[in-house]
N, C-alpha and C positions, 0 to 999 in steps of 0.2 A: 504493500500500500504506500510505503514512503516514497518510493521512487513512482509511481504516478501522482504522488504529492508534490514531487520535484518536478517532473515534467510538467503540471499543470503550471507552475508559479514558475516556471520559464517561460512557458508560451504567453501567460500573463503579461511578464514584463514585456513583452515583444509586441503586445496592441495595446499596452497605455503606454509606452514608451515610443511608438509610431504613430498612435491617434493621439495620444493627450496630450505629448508633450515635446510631438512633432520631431523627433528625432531620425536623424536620416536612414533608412532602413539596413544601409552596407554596415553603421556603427552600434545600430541596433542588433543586428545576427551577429556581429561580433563580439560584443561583450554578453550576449547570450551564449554562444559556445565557451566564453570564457565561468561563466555562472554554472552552468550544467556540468560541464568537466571538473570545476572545485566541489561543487555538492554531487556529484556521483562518485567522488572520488579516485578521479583519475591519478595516475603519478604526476604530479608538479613538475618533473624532469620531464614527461613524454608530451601537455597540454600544448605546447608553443607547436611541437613536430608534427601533432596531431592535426592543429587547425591549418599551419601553413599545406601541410600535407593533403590537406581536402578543401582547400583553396586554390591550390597549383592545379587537383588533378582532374576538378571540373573545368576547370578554364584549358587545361591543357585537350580535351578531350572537343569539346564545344565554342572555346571563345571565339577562337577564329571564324565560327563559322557567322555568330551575332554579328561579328564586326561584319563580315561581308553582305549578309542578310539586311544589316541598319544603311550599311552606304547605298546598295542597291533601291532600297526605299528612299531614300533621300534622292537621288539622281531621280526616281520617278516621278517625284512630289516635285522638283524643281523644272523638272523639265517640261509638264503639263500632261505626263503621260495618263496621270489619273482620271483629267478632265478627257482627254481622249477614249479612256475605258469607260467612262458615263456615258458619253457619249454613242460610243457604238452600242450599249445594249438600249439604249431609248429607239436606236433606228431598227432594233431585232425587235422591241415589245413593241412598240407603238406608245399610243394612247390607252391602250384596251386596260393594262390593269396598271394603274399608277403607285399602288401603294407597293405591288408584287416587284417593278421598274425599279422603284429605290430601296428594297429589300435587297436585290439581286446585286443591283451597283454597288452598295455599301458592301455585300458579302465579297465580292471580287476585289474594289481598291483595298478593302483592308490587310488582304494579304499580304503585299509589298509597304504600304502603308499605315502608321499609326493611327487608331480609330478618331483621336481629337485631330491630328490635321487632316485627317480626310471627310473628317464632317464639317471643318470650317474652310476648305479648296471646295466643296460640294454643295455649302448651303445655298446662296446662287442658285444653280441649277433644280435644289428643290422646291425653294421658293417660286422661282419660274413655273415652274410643272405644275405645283398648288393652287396658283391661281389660272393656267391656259386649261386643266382639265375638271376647274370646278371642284379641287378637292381640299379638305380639311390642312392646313399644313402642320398643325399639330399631327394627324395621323401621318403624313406624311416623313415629319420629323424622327416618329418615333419607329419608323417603317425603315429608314436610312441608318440611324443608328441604332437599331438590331442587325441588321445585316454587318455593319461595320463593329459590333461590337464581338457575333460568335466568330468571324475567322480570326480576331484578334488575340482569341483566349484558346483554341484550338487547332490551329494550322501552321507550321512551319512555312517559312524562315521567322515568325513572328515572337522575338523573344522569348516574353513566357515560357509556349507549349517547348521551345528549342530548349532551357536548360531544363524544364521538369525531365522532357525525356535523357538529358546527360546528367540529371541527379539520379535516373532510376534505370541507369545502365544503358538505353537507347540510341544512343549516338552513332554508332553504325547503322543503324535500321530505321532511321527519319521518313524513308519510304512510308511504312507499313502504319508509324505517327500521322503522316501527310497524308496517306486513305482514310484512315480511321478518323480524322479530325474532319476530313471533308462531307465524311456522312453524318458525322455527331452536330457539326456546326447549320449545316443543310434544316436538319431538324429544329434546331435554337433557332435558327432565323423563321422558319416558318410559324415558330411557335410565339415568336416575338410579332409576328406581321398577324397574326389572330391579335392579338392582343388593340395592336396598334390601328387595324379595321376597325374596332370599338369605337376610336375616335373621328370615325370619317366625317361626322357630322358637328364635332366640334369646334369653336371657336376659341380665340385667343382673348382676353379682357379688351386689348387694343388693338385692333386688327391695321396690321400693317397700310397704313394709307399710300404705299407707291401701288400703280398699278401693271397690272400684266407685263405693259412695253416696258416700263421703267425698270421692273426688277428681269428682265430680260433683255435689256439693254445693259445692269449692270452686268449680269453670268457674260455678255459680250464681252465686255469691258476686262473680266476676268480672264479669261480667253487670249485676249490680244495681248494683254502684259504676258505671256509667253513666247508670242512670237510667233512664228510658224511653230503647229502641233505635230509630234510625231503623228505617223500613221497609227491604225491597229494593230499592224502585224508587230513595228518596232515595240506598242507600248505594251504589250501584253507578253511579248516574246523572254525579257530581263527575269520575268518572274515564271511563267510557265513553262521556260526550258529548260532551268535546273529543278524544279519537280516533277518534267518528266523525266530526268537523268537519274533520281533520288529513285523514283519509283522502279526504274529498268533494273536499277543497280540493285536494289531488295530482288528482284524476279531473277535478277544472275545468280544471287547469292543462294538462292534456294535449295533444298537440297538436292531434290529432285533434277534438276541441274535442266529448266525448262530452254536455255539459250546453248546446250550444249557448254563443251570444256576448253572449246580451244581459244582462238583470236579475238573473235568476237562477244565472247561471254567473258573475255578479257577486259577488254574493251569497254563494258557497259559496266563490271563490277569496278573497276577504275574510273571513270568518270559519273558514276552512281556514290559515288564518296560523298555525301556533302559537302564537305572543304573544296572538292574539285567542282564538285556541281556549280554552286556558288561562287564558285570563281570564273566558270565561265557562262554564270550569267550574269556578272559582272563585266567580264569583255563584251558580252553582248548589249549591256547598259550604257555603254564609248559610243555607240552610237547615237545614243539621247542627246548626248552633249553639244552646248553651239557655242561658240565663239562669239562675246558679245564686246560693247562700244573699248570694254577697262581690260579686257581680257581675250585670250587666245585659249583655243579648248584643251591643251595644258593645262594651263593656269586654271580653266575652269572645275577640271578635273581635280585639280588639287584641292580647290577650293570644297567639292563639294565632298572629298572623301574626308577633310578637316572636318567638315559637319556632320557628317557619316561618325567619325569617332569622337565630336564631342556629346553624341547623342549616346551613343553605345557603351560610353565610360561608366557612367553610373548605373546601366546594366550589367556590364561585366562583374562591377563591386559587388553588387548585389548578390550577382549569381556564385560568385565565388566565394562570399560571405556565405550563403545560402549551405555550400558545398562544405566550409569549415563545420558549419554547426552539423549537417549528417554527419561527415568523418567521427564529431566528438559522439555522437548518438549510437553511431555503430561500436565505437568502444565502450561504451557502457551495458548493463546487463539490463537496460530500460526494452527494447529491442523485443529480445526472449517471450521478459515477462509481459509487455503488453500486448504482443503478438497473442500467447496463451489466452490474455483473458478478451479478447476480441474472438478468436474465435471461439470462446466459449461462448458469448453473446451473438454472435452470427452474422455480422454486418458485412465482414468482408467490404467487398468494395463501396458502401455507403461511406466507410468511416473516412479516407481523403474527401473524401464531397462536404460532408461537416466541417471537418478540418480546416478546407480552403474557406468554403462559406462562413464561418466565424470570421476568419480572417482578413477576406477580403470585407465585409460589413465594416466591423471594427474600424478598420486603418485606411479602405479607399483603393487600395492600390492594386490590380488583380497580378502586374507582375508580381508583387511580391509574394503574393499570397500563392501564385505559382511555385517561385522558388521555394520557398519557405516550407510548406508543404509536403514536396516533395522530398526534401530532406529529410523531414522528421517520418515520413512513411516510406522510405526507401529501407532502412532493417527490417522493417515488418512485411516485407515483399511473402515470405515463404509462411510466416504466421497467418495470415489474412489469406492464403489460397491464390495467390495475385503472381506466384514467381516462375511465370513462364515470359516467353516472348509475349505473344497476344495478353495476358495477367498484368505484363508491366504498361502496356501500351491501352488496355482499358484504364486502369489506374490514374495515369496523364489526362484522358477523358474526363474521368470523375473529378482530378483536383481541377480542368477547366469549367466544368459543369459547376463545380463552387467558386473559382474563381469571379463569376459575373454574379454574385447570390450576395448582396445586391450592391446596385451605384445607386448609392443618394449622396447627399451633401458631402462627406468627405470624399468625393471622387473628385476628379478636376473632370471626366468623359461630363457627370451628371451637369456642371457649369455650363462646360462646352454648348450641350445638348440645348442646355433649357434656356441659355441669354441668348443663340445663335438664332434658336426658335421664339425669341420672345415669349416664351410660358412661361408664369407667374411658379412662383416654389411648388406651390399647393397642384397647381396644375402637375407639374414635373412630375412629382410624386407620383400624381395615379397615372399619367402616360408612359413615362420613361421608367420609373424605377418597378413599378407593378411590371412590367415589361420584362425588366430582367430576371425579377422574380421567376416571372413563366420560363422564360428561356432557363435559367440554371433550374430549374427543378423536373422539367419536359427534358432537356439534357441528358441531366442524370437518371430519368425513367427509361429513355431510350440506352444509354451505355449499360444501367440493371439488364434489361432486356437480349440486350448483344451478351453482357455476360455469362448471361442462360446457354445461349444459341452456343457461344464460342469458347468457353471455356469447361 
């Protein structure tokens, strides 16, 4: 009992010391590894080797790839390719289902894309569509970001899902994350855009006085501060070429050996690497790039992989913070014992869903609640019934499934959402955060359910 007394009043510290008193998350998991390791009683001599040791060996496993993963999103977001990918699915839906239109866009930018800057590159455009198709923009809003918010919490290259799966062994097999998070996120958005239909007939308190031309005149406006737009094939190709490489590369590696042994089963388990993947859709993203009045596409290149890693910096901390505290969890006898009395309760894969869900509530943040997470239920892989390939890769599901459980006031997405949309708190509330409610818990019925099927 005392050592689930210590692990509770660690995790403790770790959401009033991130919600209450706003401490930066990377210094927050670290002096939580430092807290768990003195009261489990680790050796004082081994605590320092411990934490650097499971700091190094996530990052050495994964960092590379966020970093590549962050600049790729960055070169997309700068270069207009996102506005491009909106684009092209308005001229595949139509008019016909407007709220289904920005479900779908928001689930595609956000892959390459962070859910907050591609709901404020995208508001524009759904304000546009709000008022030419007579529809609620509230519902609208809230239609945009669900879609931008499940590929956020469940799709690789996007942070989060990238280090839970290199907290919980994954990192070779991103493929089989990047299937499985396409089907679980497909479900949250759909289950978000139910939600979000509810509002088609609502209003705003103050309903935006520009009209049709005006806020489609500005999405114009937003548009030509790009410049020439890549095409579809360039803007969608940075991002979809290295997860179709991820995914060939899981199919090589199979055992069954479905590409055959020689060259070409070569060939596809080597550039099916993530790191490689990523890397060359990142050559593929050289193409985005233009040369503008201050600069030469050099220079611009430089310019935007510096933004690239000053974005990715304090996730790397994060995640390697993240990595410390499992290293100190797995040396402790916490692991064993809790493992034993979960599955004497039966929860199995519910209990990261809770996990994340506290966590992301509490503190706001769903990376963290990613990483975090996954650290503290990477020992208990084989307690919980969860330690296979497919067990570890359901598991990444579930903590995403709690990761979105729920965005209200201490998220910066729930800000985003609801001043970009002009809806009042109160509003937000029952649009946006009831929303995600649905989405992480329809998430997590659907990942129960595969659990059945697949494991």
């Amino acid at each position: 009992m005392d050592l689930i007394l210590i692990l509770l009043a660690v995790v403790t510290f770790i959401v009033v010391a991130a919600s209450k008193y706003k401490l930066h998350a990377f210094l927050t998991l670290l002096l939580a590894s430092y807290l768990a390791a003195f009261a489990y009683g680790l050796e004082p001599a081994e605590i320092a080797s411990t934490i650097t040791g499971g700091f190094g060996g996530i990052l050495g496993y994964i960092g590379l790839v966020i970093v590549l993963g962050t600049i790729i999103g960055v070169i997309l977001e700068k270069s207009g390719a996102a506005i491009t990918m909106a684009d092209a699915v308005v001229r595949v839906l139509g008019d016909r289902f407007p709220t289904l239109t920005m479900a779908i866009i928001g689930y595609i930018v956000s892959v390459p894309v962070f859910c907050d800057s591609g709901f404020v590159i995208l508001n524009s455009l759904k304000e546009s569509m709000a008022k030419r198709m007579l529809v609620s923009p509230v519902a609208m809003s809230v239609a945009l970001a669900c879609g931008l918010y499940a590929t956020h919490t469940f799709i690789p290259p996007t942070p989060g899902p990238i280090a839970a799966a290199g907290n919980l062994g994954l990192e070779s097999n991103l493929g089989l994350v990047i299937a499985m998070g396409i089907v679980v996120a497909a479900v949250a958005t759909l289950a978000g855009l139910f939600w979000a239909n509810r509002f088609k007939d609502t209003q705003r308190d103050e309903e935006d006085p520009q009209s049709s031309e005006e806020v489609m005149a500005e999405y114009q406006r937003i548009k030509d501060s790009y410049g020439v737009l890549p095409s579809a094939g360039m803007a969608f190709a940075p991002i979809f070429v290295p997860i179709l490489l991820i995914c060939l590369g899981s199919i090589a590696n199979f055992p069954s050996a479905p590409l055959g042994e020689g060259v070409v089963a070569d060939v596809f388990a080597f550039f099916g690497q993530p790191l490689n993947a990523l890397l060359v859709g990142l050559l593929v993203a050289l193409g985005l790039l233009k040369s503008d009045e201050q600069n030469n596409r050099a220079e611009v290149l430089s310019k935007r992989i510096g933004e690239g890693l000053t974005v990715a910096a304090p996730i790397l901390l994060i995640t390697g913070a993240g990595g410390a505290f499992g290293a100190v969890l797995k040396a402790t006898p916490i692991g064993e014992y809790l493992g034993s009395t979960l599955s004497a309760l039966g929860i199995g894969i519910f209990m990261p869903f809770v996990v994340a869900a506290a966590l992301k509530s509490a503190q706001g943040s769903s990376t963290v609640a990613l990483v975090t997470t996954s650290a503290l239920v990477a020992p208990l892989m084989a307690e919980l019934g969860l330690d296979s390939e497919m067990g570890r890769v359901l598991c990444v599901m579930a903590i995403g499934a709690g990761a979105m459980t729920v965005s209200h006031a201490n998220d910066s997405f729930f800000w985003v959402v609801s001043q970009f949309s002009k809806m009042n708190v109160s509003l937000a509330y029952r649009a946006h955060t009831m929303a995600t409610l649905v989405q992480g818990v329809t998430a997590m019925i659907a990942v129960y359910i595969l659990s059945l099927v697949l494991l």
